[in-house]
C-alpha positions as semicolon CSV with decimal commas, in nm:
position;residue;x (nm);y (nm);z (nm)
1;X;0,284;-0,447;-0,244
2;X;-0,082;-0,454;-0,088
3;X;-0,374;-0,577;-0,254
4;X;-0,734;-0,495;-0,127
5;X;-1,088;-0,471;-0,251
6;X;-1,405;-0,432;-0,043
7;X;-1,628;-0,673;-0,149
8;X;-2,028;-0,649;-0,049
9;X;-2,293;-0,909;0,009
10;X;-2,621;-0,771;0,120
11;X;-2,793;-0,929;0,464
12;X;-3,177;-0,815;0,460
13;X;-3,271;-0,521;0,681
14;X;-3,114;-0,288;0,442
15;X;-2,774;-0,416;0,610
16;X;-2,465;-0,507;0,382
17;X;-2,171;-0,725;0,522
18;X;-1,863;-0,556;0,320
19;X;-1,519;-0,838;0,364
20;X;-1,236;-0,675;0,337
21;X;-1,004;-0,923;0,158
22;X;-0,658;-0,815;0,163
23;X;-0,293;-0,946;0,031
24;X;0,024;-0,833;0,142
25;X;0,368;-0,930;-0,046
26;X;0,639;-1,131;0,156
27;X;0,902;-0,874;0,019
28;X;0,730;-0,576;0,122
29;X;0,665;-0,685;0,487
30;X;0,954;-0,598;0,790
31;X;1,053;-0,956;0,912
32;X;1,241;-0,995;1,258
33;X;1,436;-1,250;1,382
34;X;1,274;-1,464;1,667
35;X;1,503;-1,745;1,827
36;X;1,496;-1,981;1,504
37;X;1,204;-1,802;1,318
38;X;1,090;-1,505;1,159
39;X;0,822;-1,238;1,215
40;X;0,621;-1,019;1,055
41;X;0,296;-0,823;1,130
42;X;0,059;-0,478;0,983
43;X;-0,206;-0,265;1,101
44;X;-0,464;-0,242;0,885
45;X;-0,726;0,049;0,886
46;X;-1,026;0,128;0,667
47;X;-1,289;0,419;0,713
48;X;-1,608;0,436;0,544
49;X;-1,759;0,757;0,494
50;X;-2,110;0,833;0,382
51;X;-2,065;1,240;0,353
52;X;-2,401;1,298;0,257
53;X;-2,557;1,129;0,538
54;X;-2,276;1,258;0,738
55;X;-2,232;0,901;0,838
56;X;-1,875;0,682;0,867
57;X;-1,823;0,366;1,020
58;X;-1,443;0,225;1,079
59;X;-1,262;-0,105;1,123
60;X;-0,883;-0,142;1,250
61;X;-0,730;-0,487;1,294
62;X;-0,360;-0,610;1,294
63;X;-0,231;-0,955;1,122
64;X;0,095;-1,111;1,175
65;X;0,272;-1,457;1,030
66;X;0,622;-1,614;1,107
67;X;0,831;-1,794;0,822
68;X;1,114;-2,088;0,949
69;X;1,369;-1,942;0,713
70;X;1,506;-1,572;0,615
71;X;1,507;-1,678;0,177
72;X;1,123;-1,684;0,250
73;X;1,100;-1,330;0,389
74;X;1,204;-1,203;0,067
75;X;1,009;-1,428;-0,205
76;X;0,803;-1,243;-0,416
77;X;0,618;-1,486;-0,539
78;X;0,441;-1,531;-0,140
79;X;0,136;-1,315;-0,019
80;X;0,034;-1,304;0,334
81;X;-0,354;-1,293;0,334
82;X;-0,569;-1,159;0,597
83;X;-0,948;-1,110;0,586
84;X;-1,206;-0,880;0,800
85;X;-1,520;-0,789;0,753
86;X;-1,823;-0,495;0,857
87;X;-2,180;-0,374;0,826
88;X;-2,324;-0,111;0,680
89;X;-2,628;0,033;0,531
90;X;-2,694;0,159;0,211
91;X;-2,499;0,475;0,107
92;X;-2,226;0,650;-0,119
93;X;-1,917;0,577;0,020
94;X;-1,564;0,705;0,017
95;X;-1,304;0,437;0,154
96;X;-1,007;0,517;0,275
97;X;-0,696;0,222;0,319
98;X;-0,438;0,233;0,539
99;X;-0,155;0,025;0,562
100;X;0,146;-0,003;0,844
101;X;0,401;-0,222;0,924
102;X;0,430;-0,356;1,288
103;X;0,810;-0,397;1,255
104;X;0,921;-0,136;1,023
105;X;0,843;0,195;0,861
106;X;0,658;0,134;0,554
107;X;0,343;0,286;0,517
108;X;0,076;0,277;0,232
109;X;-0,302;0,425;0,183
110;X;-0,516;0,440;-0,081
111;X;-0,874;0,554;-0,176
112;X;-1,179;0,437;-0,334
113;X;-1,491;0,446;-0,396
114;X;-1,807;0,218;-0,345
115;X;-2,201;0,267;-0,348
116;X;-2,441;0,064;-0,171
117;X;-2,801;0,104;-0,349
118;X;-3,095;0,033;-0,124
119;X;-3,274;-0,300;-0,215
120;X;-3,594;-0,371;-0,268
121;X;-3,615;-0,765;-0,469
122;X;-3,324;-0,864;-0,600
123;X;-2,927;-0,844;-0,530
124;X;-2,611;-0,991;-0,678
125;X;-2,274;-0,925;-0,550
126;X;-1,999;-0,817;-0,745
127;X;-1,819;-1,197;-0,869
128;X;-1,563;-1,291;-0,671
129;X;-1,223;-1,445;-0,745
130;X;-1,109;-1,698;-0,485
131;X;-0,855;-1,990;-0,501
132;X;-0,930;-2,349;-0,524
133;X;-0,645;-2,488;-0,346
134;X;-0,623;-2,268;-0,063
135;X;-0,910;-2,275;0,282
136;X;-1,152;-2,064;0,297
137;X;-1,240;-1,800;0,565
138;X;-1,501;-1,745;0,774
139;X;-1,600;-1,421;0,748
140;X;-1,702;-1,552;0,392
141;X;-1,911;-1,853;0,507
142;X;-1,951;-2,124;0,201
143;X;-1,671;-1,999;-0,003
144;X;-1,493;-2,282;-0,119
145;X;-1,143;-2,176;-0,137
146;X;-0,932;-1,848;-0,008
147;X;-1,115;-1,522;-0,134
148;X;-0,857;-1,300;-0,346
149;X;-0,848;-0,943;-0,393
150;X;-0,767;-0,987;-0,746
151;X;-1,068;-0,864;-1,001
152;X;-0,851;-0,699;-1,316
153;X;-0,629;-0,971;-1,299
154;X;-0,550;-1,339;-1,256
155;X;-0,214;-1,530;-1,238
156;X;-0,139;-1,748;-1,556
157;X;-0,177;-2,113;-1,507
158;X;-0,339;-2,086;-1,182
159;X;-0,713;-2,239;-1,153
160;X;-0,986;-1,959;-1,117
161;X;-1,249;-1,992;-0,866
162;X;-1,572;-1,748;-0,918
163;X;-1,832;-1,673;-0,674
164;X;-2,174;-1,550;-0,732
165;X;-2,389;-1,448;-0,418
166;X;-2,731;-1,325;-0,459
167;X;-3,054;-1,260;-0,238
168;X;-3,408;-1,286;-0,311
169;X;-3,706;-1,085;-0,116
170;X;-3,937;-1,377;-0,292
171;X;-3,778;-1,675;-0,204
172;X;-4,009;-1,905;-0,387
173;X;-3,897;-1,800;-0,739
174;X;-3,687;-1,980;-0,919
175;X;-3,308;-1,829;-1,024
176;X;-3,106;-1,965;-1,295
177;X;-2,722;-1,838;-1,272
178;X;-2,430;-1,867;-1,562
179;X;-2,125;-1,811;-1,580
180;X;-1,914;-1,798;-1,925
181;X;-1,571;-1,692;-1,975
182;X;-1,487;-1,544;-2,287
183;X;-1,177;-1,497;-2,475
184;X;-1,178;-1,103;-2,505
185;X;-0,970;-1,151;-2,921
186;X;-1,201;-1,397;-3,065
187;X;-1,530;-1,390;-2,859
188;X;-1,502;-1,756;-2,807
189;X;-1,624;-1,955;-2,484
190;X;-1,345;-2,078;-2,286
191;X;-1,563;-2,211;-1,975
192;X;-1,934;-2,203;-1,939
193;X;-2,188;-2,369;-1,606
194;X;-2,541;-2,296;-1,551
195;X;-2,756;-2,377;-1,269
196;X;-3,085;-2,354;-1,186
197;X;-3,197;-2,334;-0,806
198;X;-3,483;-2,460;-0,735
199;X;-3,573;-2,514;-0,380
200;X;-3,671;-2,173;-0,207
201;X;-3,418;-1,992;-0,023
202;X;-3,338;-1,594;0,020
203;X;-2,987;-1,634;-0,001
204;X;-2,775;-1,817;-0,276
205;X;-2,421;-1,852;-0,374
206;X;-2,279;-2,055;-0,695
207;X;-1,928;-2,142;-0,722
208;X;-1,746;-2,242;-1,040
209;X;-1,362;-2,309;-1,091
210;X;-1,190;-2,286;-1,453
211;X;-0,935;-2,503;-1,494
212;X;-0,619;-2,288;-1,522
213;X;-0,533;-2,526;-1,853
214;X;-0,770;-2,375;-2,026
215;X;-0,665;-2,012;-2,077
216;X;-0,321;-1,902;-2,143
217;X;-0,202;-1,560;-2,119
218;X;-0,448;-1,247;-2,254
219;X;-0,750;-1,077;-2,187
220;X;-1,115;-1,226;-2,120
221;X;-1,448;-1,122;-1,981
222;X;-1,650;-1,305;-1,733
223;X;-1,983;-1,288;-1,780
224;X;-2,276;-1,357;-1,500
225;X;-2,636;-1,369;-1,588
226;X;-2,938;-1,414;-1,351
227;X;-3,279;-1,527;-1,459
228;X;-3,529;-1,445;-1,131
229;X;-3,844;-1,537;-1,246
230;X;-3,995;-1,290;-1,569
231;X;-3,674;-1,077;-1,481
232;X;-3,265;-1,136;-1,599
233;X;-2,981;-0,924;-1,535
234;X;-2,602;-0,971;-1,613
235;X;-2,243;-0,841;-1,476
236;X;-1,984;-0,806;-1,730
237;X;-1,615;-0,843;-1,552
238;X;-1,309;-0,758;-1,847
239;X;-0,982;-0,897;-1,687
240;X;-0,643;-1,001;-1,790
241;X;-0,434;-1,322;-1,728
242;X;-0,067;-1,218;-1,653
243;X;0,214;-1,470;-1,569
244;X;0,294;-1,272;-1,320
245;X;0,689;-1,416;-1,216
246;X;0,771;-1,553;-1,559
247;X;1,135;-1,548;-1,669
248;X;1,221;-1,174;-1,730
249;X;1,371;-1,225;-2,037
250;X;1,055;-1,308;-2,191
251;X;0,871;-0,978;-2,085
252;X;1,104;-0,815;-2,364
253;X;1,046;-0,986;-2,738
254;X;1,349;-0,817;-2,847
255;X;1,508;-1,000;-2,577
256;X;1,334;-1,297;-2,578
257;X;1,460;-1,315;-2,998
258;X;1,811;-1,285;-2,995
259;X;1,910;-1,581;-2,800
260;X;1,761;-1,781;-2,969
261;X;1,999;-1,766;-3,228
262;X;2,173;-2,065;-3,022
263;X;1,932;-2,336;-3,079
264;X;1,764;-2,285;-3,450
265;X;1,947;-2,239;-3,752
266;X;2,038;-1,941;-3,932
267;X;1,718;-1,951;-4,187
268;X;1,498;-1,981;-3,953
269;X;1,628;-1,740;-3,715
270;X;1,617;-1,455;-4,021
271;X;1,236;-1,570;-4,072
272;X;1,212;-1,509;-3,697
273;X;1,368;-1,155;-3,720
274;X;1,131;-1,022;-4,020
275;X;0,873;-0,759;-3,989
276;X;0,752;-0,542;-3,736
277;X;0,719;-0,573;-3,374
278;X;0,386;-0,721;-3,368
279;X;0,440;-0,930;-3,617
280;X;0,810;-1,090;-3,457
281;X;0,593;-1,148;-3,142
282;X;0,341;-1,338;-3,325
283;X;0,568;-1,553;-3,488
284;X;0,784;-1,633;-3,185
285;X;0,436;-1,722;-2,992
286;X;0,396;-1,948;-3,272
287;X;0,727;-2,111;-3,260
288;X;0,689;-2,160;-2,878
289;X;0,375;-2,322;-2,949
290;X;0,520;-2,604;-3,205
291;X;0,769;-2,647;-2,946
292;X;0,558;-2,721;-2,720
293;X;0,607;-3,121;-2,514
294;X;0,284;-3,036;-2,341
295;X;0,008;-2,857;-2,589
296;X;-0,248;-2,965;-2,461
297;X;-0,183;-2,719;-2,142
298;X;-0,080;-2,345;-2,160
299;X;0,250;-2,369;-1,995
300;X;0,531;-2,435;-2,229
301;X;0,789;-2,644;-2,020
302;X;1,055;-2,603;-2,291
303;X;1,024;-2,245;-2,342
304;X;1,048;-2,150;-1,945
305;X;1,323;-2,402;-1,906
306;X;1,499;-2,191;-2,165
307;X;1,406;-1,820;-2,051
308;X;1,532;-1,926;-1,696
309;X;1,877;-1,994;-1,832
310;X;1,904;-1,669;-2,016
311;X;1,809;-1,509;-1,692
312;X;2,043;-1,687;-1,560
313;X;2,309;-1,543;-1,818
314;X;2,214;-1,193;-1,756
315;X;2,255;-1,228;-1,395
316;X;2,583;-1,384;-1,371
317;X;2,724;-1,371;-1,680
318;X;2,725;-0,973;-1,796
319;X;3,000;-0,745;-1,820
320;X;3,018;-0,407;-1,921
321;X;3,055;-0,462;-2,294
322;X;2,833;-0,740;-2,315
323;X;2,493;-0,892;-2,190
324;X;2,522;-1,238;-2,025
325;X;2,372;-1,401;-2,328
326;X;2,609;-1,275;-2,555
327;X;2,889;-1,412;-2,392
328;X;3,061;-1,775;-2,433
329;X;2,985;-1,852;-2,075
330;X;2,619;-1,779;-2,175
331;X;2,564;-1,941;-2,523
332;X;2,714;-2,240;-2,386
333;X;2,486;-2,208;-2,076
334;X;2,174;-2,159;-2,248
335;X;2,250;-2,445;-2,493
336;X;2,331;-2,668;-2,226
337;X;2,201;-2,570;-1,888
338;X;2,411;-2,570;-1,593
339;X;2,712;-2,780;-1,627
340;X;2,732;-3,120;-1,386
341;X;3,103;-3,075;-1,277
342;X;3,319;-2,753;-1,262
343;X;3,683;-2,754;-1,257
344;X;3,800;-2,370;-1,177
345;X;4,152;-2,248;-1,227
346;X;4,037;-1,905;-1,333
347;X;4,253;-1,750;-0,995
348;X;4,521;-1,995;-1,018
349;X;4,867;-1,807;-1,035
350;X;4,974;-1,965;-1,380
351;X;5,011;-1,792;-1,716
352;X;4,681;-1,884;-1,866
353;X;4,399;-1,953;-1,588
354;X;4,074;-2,134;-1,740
355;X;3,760;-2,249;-1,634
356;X;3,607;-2,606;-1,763
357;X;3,282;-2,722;-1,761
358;X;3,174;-3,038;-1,812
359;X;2,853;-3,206;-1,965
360;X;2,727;-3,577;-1,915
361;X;2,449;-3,648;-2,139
362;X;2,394;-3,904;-2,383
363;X;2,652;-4,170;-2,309
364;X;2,938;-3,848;-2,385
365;X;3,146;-3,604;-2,219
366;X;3,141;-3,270;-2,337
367;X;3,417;-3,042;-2,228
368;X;3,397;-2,673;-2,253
369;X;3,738;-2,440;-2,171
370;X;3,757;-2,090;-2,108
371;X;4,037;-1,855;-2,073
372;X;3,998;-1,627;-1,757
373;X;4,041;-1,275;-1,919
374;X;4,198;-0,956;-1,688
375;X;4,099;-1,140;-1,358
376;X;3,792;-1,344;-1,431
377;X;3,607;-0,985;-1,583
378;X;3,589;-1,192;-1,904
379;X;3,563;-1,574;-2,033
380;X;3,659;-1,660;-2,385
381;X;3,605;-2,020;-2,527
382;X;3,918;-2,155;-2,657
383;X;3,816;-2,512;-2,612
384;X;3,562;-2,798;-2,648
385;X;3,565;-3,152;-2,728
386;X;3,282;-3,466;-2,689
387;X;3,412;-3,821;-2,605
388;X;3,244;-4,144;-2,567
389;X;3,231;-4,239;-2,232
């Protein structure tokens, strides 16, 4: 529910300024009512400790944010960002996190672990993710977008902004900086920018942002190299893009297989089912793809449009001897999407109560009946007919 990382970017004087980038989910946080909107805040805390030198150095601050309705307090998808920052020197240090919310009881720490080698010519900070579409912060000065936590990961179909800072004790020497993405299965480049800086200066930063049409889910490796005059250097980064709040059907293949029993035929469905497991998730990646209206961009409009409605079967269509997809409600739903009118006799006092839904597409009217079974606990089709409007 909390996402931090220390991230360090050295100052001269044998003085690094660590920023303490931090997310916190929506759904995690205590929101209060507050005449028409809603509240939440944290304390955050986070000791540095040198126990060598016998030297620690801590920073406490508290964030808050309101929302103007209570479905936001609970979407998952939202992260509250907040961003701090210290000094210290060079060291070995032992970090400990702690989390607490202003409004409620939940509580989080964690450790880690971070050294701080003295310098002497030449320094590169760790890269840094950050987000193109979202402001900056000043205790990051000249980052072009919101600095993220995130260094494993990145969300799917999001554009990735990468940061490289570095300082020079010579600043008349030349630096040329790269940065290549790689995809981590085939090796091949995804992304690639080089610069050269030429005009002196002590302290530089490049910023780069891959388009997030050009990778689709997986695992790749950023690479940074640095070219200071005779001398180079490079930082390898492995990390993994995750669609993070895809449908859930689609984090199970299994699942994701069956229904699609409803919208292929039965040939092609058997081809579908052969094989082992990685080799009926290879082939249903490869049917997504040819379905594809939009292949020149890694999100498959089709595919998520028909994921959501068998999520949408499983969450309001299951019973207790059968998954919402498996039901007539739900093949019809997931063939047709959400019906545009309802007509709902299911509770009526009569001898047979039904449900109808009805479809307007294509100059027809499709009507589907179903026979409310032992008080609405089960639908069965019994009906449907098309007619020309």
């Amino acid at each position: 529910p909390v996402l931090f990382r220390p991230y360090p970017v050295y100052q001269g004087n044998d003085q690094f300024l660590i920023a303490i980038p931090l997310e916190i989910n929506y759904d995690y946080l205590q929101f209060i009512r507050n005449e028409r909107r809603y509240f939440a805040g944290a304390e955050l805390e986070v000791n540095f400790k040198d126990k060598k030198k016998n030297f620690s150095r801590n920073k406490i601050w508290q964030t808050e944010l309101t929302v103007p309705d209570f479905r936001s307090t609970q979407d998952r998808r939202r992260w509250h960002f907040s961003l701090d920052s210290l000094l210290l020197p060079p060291g070995q240090y032992e970090i400990l996190f702690k989390y607490r919310d202003i409004n409620g009881e939940q509580r989080v720490s964690f450790r880690r672990k971070m050294q701080l080698k003295p310098v002497e010519k030449f320094y590169t900070s760790p890269p840094l993710f950050y987000y193109p579409d979202r402001d900056g912060a000043n205790e990051l000065d000249n980052t072009p977008g919101q600095p993220s936590p995130l260094q494993m990961n990145w969300d799917f179909n999001r554009d990735l902004g990468v940061q490289l800072r570095t300082w020079q004790a010579d600043s008349t020497l030349p630096l040329q900086v790269g940065i290549e993405l790689l995809d981590a299965g085939d090796g091949h480049t995804v992304f690639k920018q080089d610069t050269l800086f030429r005009t002196p200066a002590v302290a530089r930063e490049l910023a780069a942002v891959v388009p997030g049409n050009l990778f689709e889910e997986g695992r790749y490796r950023l690479k940074a190299t640095y070219r200071l005059g005779p001398d180079s250097s490079r930082q390898i980064v492995p990390f993994q893009v995750v669609w993070f709040d895809k449908p859930k059907s689609m984090w199970d293949y299994d699942l994701s297989l069956k229904p699609l029993r409803y919208i292929v035929d039965e040939d092609q469905y058997k081809q579908l089912s052969r094989g082992n497991k990685e080799e009926r998730r290879a082939k249903l990646v490869q049917f997504w793809k040819k379905m594809d209206p939009t292949p020149e961009t890694p999100f498959n409009e089709l595919q998520y449009e028909f994921y959501t409605r068998v999520d949408s079967s499983l969450k309001n269509f299951s019973t207790r001897r059968q998954m919402g997809w498996q039901t007539d409600l739900g093949k019809v739903y997931i063939s047709n999407g959400p019906p545009h009118q309802v007509e709902d006799h299911s509770l009526d006092p009569v001898p047979d109560p039904f449900l109808r839904w009805i479809y307007i597409r294509d100059g027809k009217r499709l009507v589907y009946t179903f026979r409310a079974v032992d008080g609405r606990k089960e639908f069965q089709l019994i009906d449907a007919e098309e007619s020309n409007l």
